[in-house]
C-alpha positions, 0 to 999 in steps of 0.5 A: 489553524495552521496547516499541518503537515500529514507525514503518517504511516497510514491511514494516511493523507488524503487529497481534500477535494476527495475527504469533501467529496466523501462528507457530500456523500454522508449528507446526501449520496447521489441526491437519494437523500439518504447517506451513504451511510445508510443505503443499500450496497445493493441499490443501483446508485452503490452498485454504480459507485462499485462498477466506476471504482473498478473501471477506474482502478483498471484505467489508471493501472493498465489492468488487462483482460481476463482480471477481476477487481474484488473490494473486500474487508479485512485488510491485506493482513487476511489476504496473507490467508486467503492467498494461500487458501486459494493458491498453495497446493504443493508449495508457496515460494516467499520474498522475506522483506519486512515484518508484512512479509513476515506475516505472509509467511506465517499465514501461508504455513498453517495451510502447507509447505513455504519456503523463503526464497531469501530474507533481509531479516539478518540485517534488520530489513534493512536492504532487498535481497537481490540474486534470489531463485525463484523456485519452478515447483512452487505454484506462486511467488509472494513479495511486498513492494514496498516495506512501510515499517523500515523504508525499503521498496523493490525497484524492479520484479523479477521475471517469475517462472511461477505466477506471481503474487504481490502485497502493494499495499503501501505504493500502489498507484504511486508507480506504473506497474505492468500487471500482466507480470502478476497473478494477483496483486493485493493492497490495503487501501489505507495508504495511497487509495483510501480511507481504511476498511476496504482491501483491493484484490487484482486477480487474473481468473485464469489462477484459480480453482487448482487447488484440492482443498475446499476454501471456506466461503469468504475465504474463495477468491472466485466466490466473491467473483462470481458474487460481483464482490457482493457475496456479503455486505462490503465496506460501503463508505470506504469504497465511496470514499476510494473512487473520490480519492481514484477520480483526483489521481485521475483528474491531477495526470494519473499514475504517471503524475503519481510517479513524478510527485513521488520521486520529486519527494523522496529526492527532495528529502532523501538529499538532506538526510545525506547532506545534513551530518545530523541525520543518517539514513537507515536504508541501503541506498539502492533500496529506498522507499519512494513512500517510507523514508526512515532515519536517525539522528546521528546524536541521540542527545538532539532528539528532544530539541528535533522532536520540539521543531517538527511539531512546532512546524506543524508536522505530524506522524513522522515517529518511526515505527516501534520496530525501527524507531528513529523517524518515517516520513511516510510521503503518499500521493496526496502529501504535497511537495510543500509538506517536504520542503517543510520538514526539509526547512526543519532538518536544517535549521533546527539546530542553528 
């Protein structure tokens, strides 16, 4: 077979060496014998898996002190409940920046008061709302780094007078982050981390237990500390299958090598659709995803002919979200710069 280029959205791209890893791990986990499939989560060999995922997750992403690294299911979608389940009292202060972030919201309002501190929804998520305030009497601030359906990311954080939580499910690990700036950080790990299944918590400890109500068991951010991130059965292979993916990105340079494949493949990409009269971005410049890149042919009448060289190239998983539509090349740690310069070779050449 021909190599196929893995531009999707997620789950996503992961590196080779880490989905062989994984397949070992099924035939035979830490020479038990057993498959990983089939241990205990509570055997000493997972429990090493667990605490060398942590440790790892710490190293790579500068996590300081006074942090715990829960591994939980779910995905972020449940963390849009669990967040304020454990932090909204009065009031939780929301950056409206895509259809996740929306989601955050109207999770985050069946349990109190919210308000938007400012959205982008007017003009189809299509820029990141700048000069915002961020309220001083509410007791958080969520935003979404990076948003995966239309292709915009925040390039900076704010300075938050209010513990700040944020949804990194989409560029985590693809960029030096200073985590001290964040109470909690949450991310699906379907993207840059691993296979889908198991959702990475980043909490400082020192955020929870302020609340009055009381929070359902697997609801508690700090029962699920106390518990090691055992309180029930975790997504066993995920996790196995997320410390191979942790122990390349270490291996290839770690977060700083992330970040230099990342802005080597969006500039690479984001140069053609602004070169090529046939294509047109359709994100405000300053906002563009180093992850998501979202565009559109600039005449319709060329899509089936577009659609009929992309996949002859072998690229797959570049049709734009039902909600945009277009095209995403969505361009995680693990996609090669080759896999840009192919899609790039088509972008040019498809209509000669």
């Amino acid at each position: 077979m021909s190599q196929l280029h893995n531009f999707s959205a997620g789950p996503s791209i992961l590196p080779q060496e880490a989905i062989d890893a994984s397949i070992e791990g099924i035939k035979n986990f830490a020479g038990t014998g057993l498959s990983i499939l089939e241990v205990s989560h509570r055997g000493k060999e997972f429990i090493a898996v667990v605490e060398e995922a942590q440790a790892t997750i710490k190293e790579l992403m500068g996590v300081p002190e006074g942090y715990e690294i829960l591994f939980l299911g779910g995905g972020a979608s449940t963390q849009f409940l669990m967040v304020a389940y454990n932090l909204l009292e009065k009031k939780g202060a929301y950056l409206k920046t895509g259809v996740w972030a929306a989601n955050a919201v109207k999770e985050a309002k069946y349990l109190g008061n919210v308000e938007v501190v400012a959205s982008s929804e007017d003009k189809n998520y299509s820029y990141i709302p700048k000069n915002y305030t961020i309220p001083t009497d509410a007791d958080y601030f969520h935003c979404t780094s990076n948003n995966t359906i239309y292709g915009s990311q925040m390039q900076s954080f704010p300075d938050s007078p209010v513990t700040m939580v944020c949804d990194m499910s989409s560029d985590i690990l693809s960029r030096k982050v200073d985590v001290s700036k964040f109470g909690l950080i949450y991310a699906g790990a379907q993207k840059n981390m691993g296979p889908a299944g198991v959702t990475v918590v980043i909490v400082r400890k020192d955020i929870l237990g302020k609340v009055s109500r009381q929070i359902p068991s697997m609801m508690n951010y700090a029962l699920h500390i106390e518990k090691e991130t055992m309180f029930n059965t975790p997504p066993v292979f995920p996790i196995f299958a997320m410390l191979q993916n942790l122990k390349w990105v270490k291996k290839v340079g770690g977060v700083e090598e992330m970040q230099k494949r990342a802005a080597a493949r969006a500039n690479l990409l984001y140069s053609e659709i602004d070169s090529n009269p046939l294509f047109q971005g359709s994100i405000a410049t300053e906002d563009r995803s180093q992850m998501n890149a979202c565009f559109v042919l600039t005449d319709a009448s060329l899509e089936d002919k577009f659609n009929a060289a992309w996949k002859a190239a072998g690229i797959s998983g570049i049709k734009g979200h039902r909600s945009a539509g277009g095209y995403r090349a969505s361009m995680y740690n693990a996609l090669p710069l080759e896999s840009v310069e192919a899609l790039v070779n088509v972008m040019r050449t498809f209509n000669n």
